[in-house]
C-alpha positions in Angstrom: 0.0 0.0 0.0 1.3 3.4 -0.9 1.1 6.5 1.2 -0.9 8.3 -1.1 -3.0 6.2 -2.2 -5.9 4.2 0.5 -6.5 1.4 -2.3 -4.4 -0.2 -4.2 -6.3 -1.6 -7.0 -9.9 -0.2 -8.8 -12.1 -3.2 -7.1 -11.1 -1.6 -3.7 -11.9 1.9 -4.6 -15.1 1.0 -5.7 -16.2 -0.9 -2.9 -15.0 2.1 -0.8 -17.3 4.6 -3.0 -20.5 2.2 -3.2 -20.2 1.9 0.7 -19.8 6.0 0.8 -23.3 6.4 -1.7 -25.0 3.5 0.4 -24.0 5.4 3.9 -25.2 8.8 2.5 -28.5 7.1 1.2 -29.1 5.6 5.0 -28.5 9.1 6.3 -30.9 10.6 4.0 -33.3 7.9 4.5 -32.8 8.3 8.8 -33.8 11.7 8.6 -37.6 12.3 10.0 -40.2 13.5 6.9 -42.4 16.6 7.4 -44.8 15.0 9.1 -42.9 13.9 12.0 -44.2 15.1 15.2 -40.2 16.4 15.8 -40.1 18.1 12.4 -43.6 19.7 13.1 -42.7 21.2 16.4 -39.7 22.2 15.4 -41.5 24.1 12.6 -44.0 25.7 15.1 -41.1 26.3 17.2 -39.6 28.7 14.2 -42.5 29.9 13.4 -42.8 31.5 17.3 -39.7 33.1 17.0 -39.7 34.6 13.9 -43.9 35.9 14.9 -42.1 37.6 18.3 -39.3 38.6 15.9 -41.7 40.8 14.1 -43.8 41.7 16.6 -40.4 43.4 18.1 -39.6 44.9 15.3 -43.4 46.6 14.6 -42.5 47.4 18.7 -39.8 49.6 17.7 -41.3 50.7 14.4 -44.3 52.4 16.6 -42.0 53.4 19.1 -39.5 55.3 16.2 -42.6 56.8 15.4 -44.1 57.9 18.4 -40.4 59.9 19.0 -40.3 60.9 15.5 -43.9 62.7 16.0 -42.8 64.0 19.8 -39.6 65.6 17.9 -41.7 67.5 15.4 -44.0 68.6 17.8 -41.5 70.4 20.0 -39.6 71.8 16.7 -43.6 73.1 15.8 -43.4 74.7 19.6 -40.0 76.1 19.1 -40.7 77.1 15.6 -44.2 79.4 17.2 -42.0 80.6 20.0 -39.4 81.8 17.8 -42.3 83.7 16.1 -43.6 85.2 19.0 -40.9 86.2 20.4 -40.0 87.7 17.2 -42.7 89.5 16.9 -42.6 91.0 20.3 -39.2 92.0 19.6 -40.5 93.9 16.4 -43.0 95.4 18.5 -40.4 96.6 20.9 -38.1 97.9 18.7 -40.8 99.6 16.9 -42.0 101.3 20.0 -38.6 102.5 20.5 -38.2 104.0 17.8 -41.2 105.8 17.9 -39.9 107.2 21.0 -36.6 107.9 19.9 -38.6 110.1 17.1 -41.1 111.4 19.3 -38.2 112.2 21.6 -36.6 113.8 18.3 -39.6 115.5 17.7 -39.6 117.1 20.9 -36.1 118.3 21.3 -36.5 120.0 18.2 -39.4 121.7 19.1 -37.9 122.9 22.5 -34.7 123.8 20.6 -36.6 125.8 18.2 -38.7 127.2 20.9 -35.7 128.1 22.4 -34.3 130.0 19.3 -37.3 132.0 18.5 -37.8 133.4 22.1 -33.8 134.8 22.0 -34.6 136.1 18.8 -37.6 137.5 20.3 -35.5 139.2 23.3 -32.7 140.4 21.2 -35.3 142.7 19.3 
């Protein structure tokens, strides 16, 4: 016998590969059909896990929603007290500068009240 080489001669390697196909037919054959009671719960058993699988998954779908909804109603918030405050801000400003104006106003016509009652004493 060689080292490379199991069998020597064909008639050996053929008995070696019919044994091999008649092995691999009794395996096939062992295994239980689709009907076995082992098959069937194992099938049922699958069948849980991928169900709870999906019912984890539509869990965190409605949960990604529920925070995707919560995240636009406080940007909606923000967005309406950005605008108010805005506004107010407007409206402040506004008022201050009618002040500064009416203040402007004022000066002027005390100023020019002023000038026309030294022109009035110079005379």
């Amino acid at each position: 016998m060689s080292a490379y080489n199991k069998y020597d001669n064909l008639g050996d390697r053929l008995d070696a590969a019919a044994k091999a196909r008649k092995a691999a037919l009794e395996k096939f054959r062992a295994k239980p059909g689709p009907d076995d009671p082992a098959v069937i719960a194992r099938m049922a058993e699958l069948k849980a896990v991928a169900d709870a699988r999906e019912a984890r998954m539509a869990e965190r779908r409605a949960a990604r929603k529920a925070e995707e909804a919560r995240l636009e109603a406080e940007r909606q918030a923000r967005l309406a007290a950005e605008k108010a405050e805005a506004r107010a801000r407007a409206q402040r400003e506004a008022e201050a500068a009618a002040r500064a104006l009416a203040l402007a106003a004022k000066q002027k016509a005390d100023r020019d009240a002023r000038y026309a009652a030294r022109k009035l004493r110079q005379r």
